[in-house]
Structures are given as structure tokens and as C-alpha cells.
C-alpha positions as CSV (number, residue, x, y, z in Angstrom):
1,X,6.3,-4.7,6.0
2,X,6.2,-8.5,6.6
3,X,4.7,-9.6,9.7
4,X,8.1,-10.6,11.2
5,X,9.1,-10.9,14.7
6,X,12.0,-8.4,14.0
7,X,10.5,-6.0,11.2
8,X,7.3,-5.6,14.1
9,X,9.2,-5.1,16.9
10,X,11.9,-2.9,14.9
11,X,11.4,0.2,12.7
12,X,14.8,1.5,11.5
13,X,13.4,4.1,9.2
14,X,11.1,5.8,12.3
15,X,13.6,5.5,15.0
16,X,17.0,4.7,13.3
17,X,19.4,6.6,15.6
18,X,18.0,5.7,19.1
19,X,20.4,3.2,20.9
20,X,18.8,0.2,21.4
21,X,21.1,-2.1,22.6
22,X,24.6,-0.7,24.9
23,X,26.5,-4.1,25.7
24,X,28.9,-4.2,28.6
25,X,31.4,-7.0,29.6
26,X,33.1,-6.2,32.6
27,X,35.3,-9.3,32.8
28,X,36.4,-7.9,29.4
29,X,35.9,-4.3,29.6
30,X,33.9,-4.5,26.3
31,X,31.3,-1.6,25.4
32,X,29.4,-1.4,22.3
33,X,26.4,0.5,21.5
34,X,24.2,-0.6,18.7
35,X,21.7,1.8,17.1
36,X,18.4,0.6,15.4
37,X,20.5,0.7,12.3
38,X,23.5,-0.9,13.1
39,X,21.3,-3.1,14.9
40,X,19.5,-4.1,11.7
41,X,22.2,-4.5,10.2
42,X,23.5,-6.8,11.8
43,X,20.1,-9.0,11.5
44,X,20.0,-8.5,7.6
45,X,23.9,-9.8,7.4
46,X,22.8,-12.8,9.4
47,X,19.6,-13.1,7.7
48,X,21.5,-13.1,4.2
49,X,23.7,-15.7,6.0
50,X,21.5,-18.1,6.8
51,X,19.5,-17.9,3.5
52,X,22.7,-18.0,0.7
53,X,25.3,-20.5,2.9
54,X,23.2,-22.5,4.9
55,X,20.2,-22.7,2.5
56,X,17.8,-22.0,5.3
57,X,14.2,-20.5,4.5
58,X,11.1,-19.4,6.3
59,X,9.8,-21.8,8.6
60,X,13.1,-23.5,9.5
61,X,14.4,-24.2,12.6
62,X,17.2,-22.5,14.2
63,X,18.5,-23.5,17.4
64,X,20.6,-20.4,19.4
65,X,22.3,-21.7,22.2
66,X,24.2,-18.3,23.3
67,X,24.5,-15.5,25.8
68,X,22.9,-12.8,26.4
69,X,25.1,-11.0,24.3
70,X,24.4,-8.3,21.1
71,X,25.8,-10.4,18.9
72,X,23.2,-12.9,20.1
73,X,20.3,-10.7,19.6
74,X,21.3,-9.9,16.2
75,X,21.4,-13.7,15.5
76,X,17.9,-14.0,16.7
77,X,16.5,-11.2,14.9
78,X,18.2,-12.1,11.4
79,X,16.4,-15.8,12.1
80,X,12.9,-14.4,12.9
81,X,13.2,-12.1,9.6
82,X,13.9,-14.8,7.6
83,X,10.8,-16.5,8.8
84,X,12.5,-19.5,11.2
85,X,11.3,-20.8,14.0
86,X,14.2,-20.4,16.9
87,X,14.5,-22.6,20.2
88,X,17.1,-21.7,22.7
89,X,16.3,-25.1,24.7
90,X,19.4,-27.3,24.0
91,X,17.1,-30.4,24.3
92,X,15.5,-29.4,21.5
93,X,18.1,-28.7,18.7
94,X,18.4,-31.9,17.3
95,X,15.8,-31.3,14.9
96,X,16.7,-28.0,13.8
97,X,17.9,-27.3,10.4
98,X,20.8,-24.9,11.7
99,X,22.3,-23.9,15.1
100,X,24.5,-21.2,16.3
101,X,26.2,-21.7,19.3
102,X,29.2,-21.1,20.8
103,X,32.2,-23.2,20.6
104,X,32.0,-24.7,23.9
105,X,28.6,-25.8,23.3
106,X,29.2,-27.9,19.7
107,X,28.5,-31.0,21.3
108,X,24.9,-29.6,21.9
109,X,24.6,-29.4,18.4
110,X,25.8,-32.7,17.1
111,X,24.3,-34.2,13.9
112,X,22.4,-30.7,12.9
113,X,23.3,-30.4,9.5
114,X,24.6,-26.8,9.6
115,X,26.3,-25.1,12.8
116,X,27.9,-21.7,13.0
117,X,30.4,-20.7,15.5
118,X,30.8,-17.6,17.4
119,X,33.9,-16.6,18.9
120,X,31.9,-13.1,20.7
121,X,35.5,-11.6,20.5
122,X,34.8,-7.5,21.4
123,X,37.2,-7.1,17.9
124,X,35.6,-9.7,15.7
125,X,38.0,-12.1,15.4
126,X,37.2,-15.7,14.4
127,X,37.7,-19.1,15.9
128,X,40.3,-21.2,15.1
129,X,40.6,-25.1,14.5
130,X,36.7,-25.7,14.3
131,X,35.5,-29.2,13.2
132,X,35.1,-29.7,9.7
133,X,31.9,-28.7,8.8
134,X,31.5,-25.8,11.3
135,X,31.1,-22.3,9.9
136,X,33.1,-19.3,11.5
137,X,30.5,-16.7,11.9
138,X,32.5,-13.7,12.7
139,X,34.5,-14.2,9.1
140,X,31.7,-15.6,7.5
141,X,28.6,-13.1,8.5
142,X,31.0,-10.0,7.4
143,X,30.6,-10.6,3.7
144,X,26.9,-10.7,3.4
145,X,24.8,-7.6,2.7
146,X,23.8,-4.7,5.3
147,X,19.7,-5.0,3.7
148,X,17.6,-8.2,4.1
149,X,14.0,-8.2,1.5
150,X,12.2,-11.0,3.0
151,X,9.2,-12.4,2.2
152,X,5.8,-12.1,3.4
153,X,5.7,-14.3,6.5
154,X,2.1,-15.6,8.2
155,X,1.4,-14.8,11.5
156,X,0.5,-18.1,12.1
157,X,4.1,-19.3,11.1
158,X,6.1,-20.2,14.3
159,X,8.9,-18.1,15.6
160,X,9.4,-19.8,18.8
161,X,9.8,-23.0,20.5
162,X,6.3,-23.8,19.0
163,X,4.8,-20.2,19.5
164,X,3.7,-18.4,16.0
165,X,4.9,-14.6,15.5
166,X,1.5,-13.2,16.4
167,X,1.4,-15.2,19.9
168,X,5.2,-14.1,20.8
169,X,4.3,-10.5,19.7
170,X,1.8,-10.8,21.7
171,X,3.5,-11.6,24.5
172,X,6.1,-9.2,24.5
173,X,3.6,-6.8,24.7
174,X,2.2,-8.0,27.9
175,X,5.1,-8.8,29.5
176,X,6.5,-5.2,28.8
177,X,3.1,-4.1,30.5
178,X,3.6,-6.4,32.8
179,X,6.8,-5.7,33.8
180,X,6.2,-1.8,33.8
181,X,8.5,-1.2,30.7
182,X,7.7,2.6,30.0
183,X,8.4,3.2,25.8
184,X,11.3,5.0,25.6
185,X,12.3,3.9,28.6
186,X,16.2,3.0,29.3
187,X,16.7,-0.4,31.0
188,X,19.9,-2.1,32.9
189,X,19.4,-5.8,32.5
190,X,21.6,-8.6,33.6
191,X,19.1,-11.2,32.3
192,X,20.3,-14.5,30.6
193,X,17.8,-15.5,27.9
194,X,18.5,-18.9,28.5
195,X,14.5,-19.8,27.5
196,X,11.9,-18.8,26.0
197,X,10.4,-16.9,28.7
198,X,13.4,-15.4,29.7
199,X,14.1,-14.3,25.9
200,X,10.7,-13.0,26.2
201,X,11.2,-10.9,29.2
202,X,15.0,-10.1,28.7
203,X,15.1,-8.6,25.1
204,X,11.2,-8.5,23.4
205,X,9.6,-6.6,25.5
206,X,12.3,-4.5,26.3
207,X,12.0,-4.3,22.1
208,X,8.4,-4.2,21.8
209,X,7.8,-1.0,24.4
210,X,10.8,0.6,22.4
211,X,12.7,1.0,24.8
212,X,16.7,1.0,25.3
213,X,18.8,-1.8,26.8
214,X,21.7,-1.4,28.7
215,X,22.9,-5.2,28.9
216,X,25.5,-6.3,31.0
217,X,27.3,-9.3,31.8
218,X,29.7,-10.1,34.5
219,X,28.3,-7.1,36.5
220,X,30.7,-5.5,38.8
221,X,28.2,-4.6,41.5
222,X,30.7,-1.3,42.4
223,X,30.0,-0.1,38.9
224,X,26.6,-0.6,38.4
225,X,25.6,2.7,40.1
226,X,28.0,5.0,38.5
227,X,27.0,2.8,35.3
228,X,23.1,3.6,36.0
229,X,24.3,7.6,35.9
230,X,26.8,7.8,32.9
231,X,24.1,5.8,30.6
232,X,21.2,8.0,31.7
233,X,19.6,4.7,32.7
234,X,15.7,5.1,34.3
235,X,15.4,1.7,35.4
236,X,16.3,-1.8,36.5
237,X,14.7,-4.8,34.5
């Protein structure tokens, strides 16, 4: 396959089943579980997104100014396996060619040429009202297709805030050793991945050791140990 970020951290035809991503909300009561498949899927649609409607292609920049959220993972996995490079530092989205972001963070984004809402509604619902000019992703990401055929993208290409796929590969690896990430294992993270290092920690080396990720936001701290138990959950990242 390419050498992507997401098609080497990702193998949907090995391992297509496996949970990899179980999102919680507890100020909403949201719970969604996201198999390699659906998880890819999800990347290809946004992929496909950014490629037909915004006109991106490899090697663009794509500013992701969200939360630790699933949706936000499949945003950033769709970018890398289009080939862009993706910063999550506000400070440095003016350049970029695209942004997604949610819609209290539009001012962030001012003057990039194409922005994409998201609304993170647990039932998919859009955002209504956004500026003209601003893309609805939650209507807009729906239509495009389930399979992504990129091309062939250099390992020397970056993939984030300057880093080239092989050197953030890299360093999910060692960070997943570093941070005793067992494969297979089945994490509980509250992590934002409000930078690069945090991204690193908080979702790719979770990915790049395999593993599962049970992510939750708004913890309720009297939930978290029957939570731990009824997702079969071997430890804390």
C-alpha cells in the first residue's frame, strides 16, 4: 500500500472487526464504537472529501483544530491518506490550504480558503447558519464514497507540523514503547490532542501498537471504574 500515515498504521483487511476506537461523552451520554472498517471508512469519505470539494491533494496543508473526538480522528486519518500535511497548532493555520474546525473556533481559521464545519452531534446532524463559504461537514462528508485509492505518497512528504510520514511513524512507535502500549492492548484515554505531541501520544501510538482506545470526554470519575470493567479495558493511557 502507499506509505501513508493511515494505510501504515491501519490494516482493515488483517484486522477489520477489532474495535479500535469506543467514544464516550458523558456530558452527552454519547457511545459509539468504531471498527477498523467503519473506522476507514470514515477516513476514505473524508479523504474523497477533501480531494473532489475542496480540490485538495497530496502535500497540502490541513489545519484540524478539534477535540479529541472519533470524528476528529477520522478527519485526520482521511488527510494523512490523501497525502497532506496536518497542524493542529491554531497559530499555524493561516497558511493551510483547508481547515476543519469546529464552529466556535471559525475565527481561527479566517482567510483559509476552504473551512469545513463540524457540528460532532452523536446523530449527525449539521450546523445551521454557517458563514458563506463554510462547508457543513456532517451533510457534506455523507455523500462521498466508503473506499479512498490514493496515490503513492513519499516518506519524505510531511504529515505533520513539519514532520515527514516516516519520522511521525516513527515516533508513534517509540512512544507506544515508551509509554508501555502492549499490541492488542485496550486503553482508557482522556487525552486532548491539542499538539502534535499530544496527537502523537493520545491516538498514534495507541494506533501504531494496534491497540484499542476507549476515549472519553467529560469523564465522570464515578464511572470510570465500572467503565474500565464493562469495556474489558487493561489499562490507563
Amino acid at each position: 500500500m502507499p506509505a501513508t500515515v493511515t494505510a501504515a498504521l491501519i490494516d482493515p483487511i488483517a484486522d477489520p472487526a477489532t474495535p479500535r476506537i469506543t467514544y464516550y461523552d458523558d456530558g452527552t451520554g454519547e457511545r459509539i464504537e468504531l471498527s477498523t472498517v467503519t473506522l476507514m471508512n470514515w477516513a476514505a469519505k473524508t479523504a474523497n472529501m477533501l480531494r473532489d470539494e475542496f480540490g485538495l491533494a497530496a502535500g497540502d496543508k490541513v489545519a484540524v483544530l478539534l477535540p479529541s473526538h472519533w470524528q476528529t480522528a477520522a478527519v485526520l486519518l482521511g488527510a494523512w491518506w490523501l497525502g497532506c500535511e496536518v497542524t493542529v497548532d491554531p497559530d499555524a493555520a493561516a497558511d493551510a490550504h483547508a481547515a476543519l474546525v469546529t464552529e466556535d473556533r471559525l475565527d481561527a481559521v479566517d482567510g483559509v480558503d476552504e473551512v469545513a464545519a463540524l457540528s460532532l452531534d452523536p446523530f449527525g446532524r449539521g450546523l445551521d447558519d454557517l458563514p458563506v463559504g463554510v462547508t457543513d461537514y456532517a451533510t457534506t462528508v455523507r455523500v462521498h464514497g466508503d473506499d479512498f485509492f490514493p496515490s503513492a505518497i513519499a516518506g519524505d512528504a510531511p504529515a505533520l507540523a513539519g514532520d515527514t510520514v516516516e519520522q511521525v511513524l516513527a515516533r508513534a512507535r517509540e512512544r507506544a514503547e515508551a509509554l508501555g502500549i502492549a499490541p492488542g492492548a485496550r486503553l482508557l484515554s482522556q487525552r486532548e490532542w491539542d499538539d502534535a505531541d499530544a496527537l502523537v501520544d493520545g491516538l498514534l501510538a495507541p494506533l501504531a501498537a494496534r491497540a484499542s482506545l476507549v476515549q472519553v470526554r467529560g469523564a465522570d470519575p464515578a464511572a470510570l471504574d465500572k467503565r474500565r470493567a464493562s469495556e474489558k479495558v487493561t489499562a490507563d493511557l
